[in-house]
C-alpha positions in Angstrom: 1.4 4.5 20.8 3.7 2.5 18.1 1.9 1.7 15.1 3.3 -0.1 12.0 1.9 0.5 9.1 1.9 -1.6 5.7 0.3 -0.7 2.2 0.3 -1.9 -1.1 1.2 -5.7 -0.4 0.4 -6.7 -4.0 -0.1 -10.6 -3.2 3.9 -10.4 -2.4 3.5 -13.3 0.4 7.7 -13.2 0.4 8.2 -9.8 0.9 4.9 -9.6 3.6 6.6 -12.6 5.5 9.7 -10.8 5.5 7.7 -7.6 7.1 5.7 -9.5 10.0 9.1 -11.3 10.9 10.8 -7.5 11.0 7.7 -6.2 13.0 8.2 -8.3 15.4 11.5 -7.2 16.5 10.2 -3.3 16.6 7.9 -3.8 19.6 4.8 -2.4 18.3 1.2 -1.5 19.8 -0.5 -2.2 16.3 -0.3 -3.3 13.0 -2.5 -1.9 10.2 -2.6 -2.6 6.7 -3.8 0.2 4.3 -5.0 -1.6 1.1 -4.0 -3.1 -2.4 -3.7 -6.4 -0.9 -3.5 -9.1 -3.2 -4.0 -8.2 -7.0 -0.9 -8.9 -8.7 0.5 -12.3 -10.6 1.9 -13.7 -7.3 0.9 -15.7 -3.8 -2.9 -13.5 -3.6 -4.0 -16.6 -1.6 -1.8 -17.5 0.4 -1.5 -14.0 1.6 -5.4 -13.8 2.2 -4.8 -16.4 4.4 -2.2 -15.3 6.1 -3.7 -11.4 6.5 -6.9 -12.9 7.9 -5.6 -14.7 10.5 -3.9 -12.0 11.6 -6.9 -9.6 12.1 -5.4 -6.4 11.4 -7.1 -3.0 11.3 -7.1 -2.9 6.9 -8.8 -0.8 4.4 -9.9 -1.6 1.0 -7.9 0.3 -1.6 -8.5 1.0 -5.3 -8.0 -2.9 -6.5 -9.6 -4.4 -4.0 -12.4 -2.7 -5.6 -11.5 -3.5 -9.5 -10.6 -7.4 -8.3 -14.0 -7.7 -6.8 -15.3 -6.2 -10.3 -14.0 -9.0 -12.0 -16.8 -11.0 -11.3 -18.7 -9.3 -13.9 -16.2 -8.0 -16.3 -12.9 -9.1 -16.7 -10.2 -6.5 -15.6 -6.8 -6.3 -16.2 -3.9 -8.9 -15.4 -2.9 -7.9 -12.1 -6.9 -7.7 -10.7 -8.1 -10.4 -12.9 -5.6 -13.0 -11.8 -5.9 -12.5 -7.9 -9.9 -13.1 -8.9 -9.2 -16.3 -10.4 -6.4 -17.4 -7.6 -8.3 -16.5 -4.5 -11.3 -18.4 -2.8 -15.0 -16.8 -2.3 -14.2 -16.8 1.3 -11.1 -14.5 0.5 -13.4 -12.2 -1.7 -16.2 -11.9 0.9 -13.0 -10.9 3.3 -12.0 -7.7 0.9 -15.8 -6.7 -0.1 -16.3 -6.5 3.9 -13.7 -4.2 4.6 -14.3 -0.2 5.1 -12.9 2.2 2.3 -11.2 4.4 5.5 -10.9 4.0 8.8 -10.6 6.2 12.0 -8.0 3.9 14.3 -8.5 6.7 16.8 -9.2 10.5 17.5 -5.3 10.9 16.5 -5.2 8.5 13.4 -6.8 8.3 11.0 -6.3 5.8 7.6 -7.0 5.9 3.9 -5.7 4.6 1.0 -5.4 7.3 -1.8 -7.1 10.2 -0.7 -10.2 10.3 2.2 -12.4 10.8 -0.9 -10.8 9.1 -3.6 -8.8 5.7 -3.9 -7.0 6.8 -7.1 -5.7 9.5 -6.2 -2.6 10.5 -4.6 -2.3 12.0 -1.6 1.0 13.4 -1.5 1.9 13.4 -5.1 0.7 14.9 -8.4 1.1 13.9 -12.1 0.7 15.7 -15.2 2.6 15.4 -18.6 5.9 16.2 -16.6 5.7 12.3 -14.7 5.1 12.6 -11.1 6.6 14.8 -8.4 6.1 16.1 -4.9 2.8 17.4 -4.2 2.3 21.7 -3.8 1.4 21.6 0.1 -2.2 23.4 -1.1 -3.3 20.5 -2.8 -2.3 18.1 -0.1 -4.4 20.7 3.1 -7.0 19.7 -0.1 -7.0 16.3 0.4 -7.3 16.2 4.2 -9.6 18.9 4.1 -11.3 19.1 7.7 -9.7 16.0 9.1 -8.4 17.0 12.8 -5.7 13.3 13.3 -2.3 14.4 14.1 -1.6 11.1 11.8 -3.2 10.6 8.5 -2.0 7.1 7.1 -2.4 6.7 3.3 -0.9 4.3 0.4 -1.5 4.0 -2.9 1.8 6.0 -4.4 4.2 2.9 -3.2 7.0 5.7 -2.5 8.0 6.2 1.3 7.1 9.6 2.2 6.1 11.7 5.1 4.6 15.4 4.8 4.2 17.8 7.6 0.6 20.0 7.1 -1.0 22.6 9.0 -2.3 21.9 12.3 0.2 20.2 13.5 -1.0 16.9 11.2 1.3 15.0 9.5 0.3 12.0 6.8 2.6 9.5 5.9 2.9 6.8 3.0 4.6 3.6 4.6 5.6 2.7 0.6 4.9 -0.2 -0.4 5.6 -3.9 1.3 5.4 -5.6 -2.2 6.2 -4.0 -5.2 9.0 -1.3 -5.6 8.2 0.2 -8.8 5.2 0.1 -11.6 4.1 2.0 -14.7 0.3 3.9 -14.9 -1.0 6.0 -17.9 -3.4 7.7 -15.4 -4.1 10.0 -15.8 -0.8 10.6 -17.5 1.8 7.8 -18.0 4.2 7.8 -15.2 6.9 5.4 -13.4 7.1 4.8 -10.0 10.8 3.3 -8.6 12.1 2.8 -4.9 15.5 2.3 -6.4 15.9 -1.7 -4.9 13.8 -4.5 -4.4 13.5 -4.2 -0.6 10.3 -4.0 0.8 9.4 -1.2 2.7 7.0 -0.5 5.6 6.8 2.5 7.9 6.8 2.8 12.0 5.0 5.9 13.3 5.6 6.3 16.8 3.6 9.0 19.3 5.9 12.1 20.5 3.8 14.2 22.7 1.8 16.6 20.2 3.5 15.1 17.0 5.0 11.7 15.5 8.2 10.6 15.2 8.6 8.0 12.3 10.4 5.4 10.6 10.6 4.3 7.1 12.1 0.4 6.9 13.3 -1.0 4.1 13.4 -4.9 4.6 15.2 -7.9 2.7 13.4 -10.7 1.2 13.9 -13.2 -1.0 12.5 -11.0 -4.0 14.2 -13.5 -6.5 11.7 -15.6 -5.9 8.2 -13.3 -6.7 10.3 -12.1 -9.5 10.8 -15.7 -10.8 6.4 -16.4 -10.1 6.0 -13.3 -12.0 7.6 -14.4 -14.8 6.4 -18.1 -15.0 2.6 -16.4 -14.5 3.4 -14.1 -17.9 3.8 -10.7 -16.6 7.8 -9.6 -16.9 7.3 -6.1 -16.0 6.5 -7.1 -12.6 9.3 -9.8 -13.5 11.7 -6.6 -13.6 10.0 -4.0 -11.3 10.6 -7.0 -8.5 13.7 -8.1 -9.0 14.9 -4.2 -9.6 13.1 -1.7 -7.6 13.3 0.3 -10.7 10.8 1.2 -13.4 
């Protein structure tokens, strides 16, 4: 089994594009997609369109939740403009889809944690930023899950971590934005270091996994440039740089 995995698109239709074109050359069984697909000040549309004609194995992550939301409160500019810039159809797409998913008795896929979209699997953040997570909390997070391969997003940084039981979960990164700011639950930066978008390909290997983490070209000039002409030039900066 050859699985590619994507996360975190962000409404990046350039940078997803980009992906599905690099996909194709890797000879995969499946493609799955593991949530935050279209909030952000970009193409969340036309990337609904294209993601559901595809027909992927996706999960919902933590803003497919607080775009859906903004029908009846307003929610913050990334969320609130994929409301207004996608169609009901589009919305009915993201409410339907599950909040995890079990792809087989060896993978298994969330977005933050199993129990918690907002949370991250492999990393922790306090007042010193954000940093590898202590192996205790993250045998927490999977708790009693038996999958040799525990898919999760959310972090946007490319990571793979090795647990007991011969389970390893991996973060693909993220296909459409390579750095952010959050003040939850203590401000913190985020930054892949370039603008590539980055995927991950997780291949069987007997008892274990091997995997690979892709970093793909795209035309990021262009998202950066829609950032900025839709008013948010921190996404302006985090596209066009990687860095936070």
């Amino acid at each position: 089994m050859k699985i590619a995995i994507l996360s975190d698109i962000h409404g990046n239709i350039w940078a997803l594009e980009a992906v599905l074109a690099d996909v194709k050359k890797q000879g995969v069984d499946l493609l799955v997609n593991a949530g935050d697909i279209l909030s952000g000040p970009l193409e969340p549309s036309a990337t609904a369109d294209l993601l559901m004609s595809l027909n992927l194995p996706t999960i919902k992550g933590n803003h497919e939740r607080q775009l859906l939301a903004c029908e009846h409160k307003r929610g913050g500019p990334s969320d609130q403009f994929a409301f207004e810039h996608t169609t009901q159809a589009q919305r009915d797409w993201l409410q339907g889809l599950p909040a995890t998913l079990e792809l087989s008795n060896e993978v298994f896929m969330c977005h933050g944690t199993p129990s918690n979209d907002l949370i991250y699997f492999l990393e922790e953040v306090d007042q010193r930023g954000r940093y590898l997570a202590p192996i205790a909390n993250v045998e927490a997070h999977a708790g009693s899950l038996k999958h040799s391969l525990i898919i999760c997003g959310h972090s946007h940084k490319p990571r793979s971590y090795a647990i007991s039981g011969g389970r390893l979960v991996v973060n693909p990164g993220s296909v459409g934005l390579q750095a952010y700011d959050d003040d939850q639950p203590y401000f913190h930066t985020v930054e892949n270091g370039s603008p590539h978008a980055r995927y991950a390909i997780c291949e069987s290997a007997g008892s274990t996994w091997n995997v690979g983490h892709r970093c793909v070209s795209y035309e990021h000039e262009k998202a950066a440039a829609t950032a900025h002409r839709n008013g948010q030039q921190d996404w302006a900066k985090w596209l066009a740089t990687g860095r936070a």
